[in-house]
C-alpha positions as CSV (number, residue, x, y, z in Angstrom):
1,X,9.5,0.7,-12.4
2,X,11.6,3.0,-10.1
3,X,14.3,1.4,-8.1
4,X,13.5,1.3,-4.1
5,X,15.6,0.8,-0.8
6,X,13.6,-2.0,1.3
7,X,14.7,-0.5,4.4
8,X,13.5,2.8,3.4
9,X,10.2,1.4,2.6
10,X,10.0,-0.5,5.9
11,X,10.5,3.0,7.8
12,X,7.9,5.0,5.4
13,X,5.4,2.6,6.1
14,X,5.9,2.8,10.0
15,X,5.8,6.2,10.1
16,X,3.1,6.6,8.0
17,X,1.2,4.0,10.6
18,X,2.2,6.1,13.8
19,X,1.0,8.9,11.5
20,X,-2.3,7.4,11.8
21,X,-3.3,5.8,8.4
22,X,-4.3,2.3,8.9
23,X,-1.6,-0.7,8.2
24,X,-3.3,-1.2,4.3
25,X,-2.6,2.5,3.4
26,X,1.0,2.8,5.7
27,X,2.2,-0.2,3.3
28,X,0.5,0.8,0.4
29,X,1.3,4.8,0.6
30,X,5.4,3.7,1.4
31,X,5.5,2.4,-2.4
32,X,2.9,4.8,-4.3
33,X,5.5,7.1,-5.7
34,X,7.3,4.0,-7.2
35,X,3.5,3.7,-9.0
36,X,3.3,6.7,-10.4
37,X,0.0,7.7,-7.6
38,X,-0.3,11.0,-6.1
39,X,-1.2,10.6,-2.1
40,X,-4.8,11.3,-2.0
41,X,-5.4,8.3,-4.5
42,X,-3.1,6.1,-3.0
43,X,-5.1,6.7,0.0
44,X,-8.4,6.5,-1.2
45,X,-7.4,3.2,-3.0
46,X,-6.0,1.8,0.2
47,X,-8.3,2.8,3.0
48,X,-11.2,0.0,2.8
49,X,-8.4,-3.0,3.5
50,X,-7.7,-1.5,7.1
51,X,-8.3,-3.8,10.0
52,X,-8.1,-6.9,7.3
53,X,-11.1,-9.0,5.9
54,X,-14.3,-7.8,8.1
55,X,-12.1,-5.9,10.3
56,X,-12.1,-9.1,12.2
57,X,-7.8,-8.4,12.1
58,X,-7.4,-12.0,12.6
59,X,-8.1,-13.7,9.0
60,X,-5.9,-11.5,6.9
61,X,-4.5,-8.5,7.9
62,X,-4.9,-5.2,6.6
63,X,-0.9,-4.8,5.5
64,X,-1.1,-7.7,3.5
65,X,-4.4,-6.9,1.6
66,X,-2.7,-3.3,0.9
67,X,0.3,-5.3,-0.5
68,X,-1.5,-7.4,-3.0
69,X,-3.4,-4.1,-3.7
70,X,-0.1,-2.8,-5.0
71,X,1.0,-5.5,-6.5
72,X,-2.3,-5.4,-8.7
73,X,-2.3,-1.8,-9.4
74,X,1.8,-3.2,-10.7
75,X,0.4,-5.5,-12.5
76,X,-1.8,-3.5,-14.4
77,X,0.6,-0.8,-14.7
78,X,2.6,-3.1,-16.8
79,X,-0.2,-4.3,-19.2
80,X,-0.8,-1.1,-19.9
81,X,3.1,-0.1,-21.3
82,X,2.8,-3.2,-23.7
């Protein structure tokens, strides 16, 4: 796995947010290069956890569910390098 700069992360995904992806894809599209995902499948992969669980954006939100999201596609990643 690549080596990453929080801080640089933290800005990516705000400016991808004021960009207008929803908060699941602005955290999840700030790491994708670090996953080896071109943009328009990060995207794709990310968009349904916007506005959290039932876009209620009270029970969990939609940056979090786009963080476990990466950390599953990591998790897999690894599996599949033995």
């Amino acid at each position: 796995m690549k080596d990453f700069d929080l801080e640089e992360r933290v800005n990516r995904a705000v400016q991808n947010f004021e960009a207008g992806y929803n908060c699941a894809q602005s955290v999840f599209l700030a790491y994708s290069d670090i996953f080896e995902l071109d943009m328009e499948t990060a995207k794709k992969m990310s968009v349904s956890f916007g506005g959290g669980v039932g876009r209620m954006r009270e029970i969990v939100a939609g940056q979090y569910s786009g963080r476990q999201k990466q950390q599953k596609v990591w998790i897999r990643s690894r599996e599949h390098r033995g």
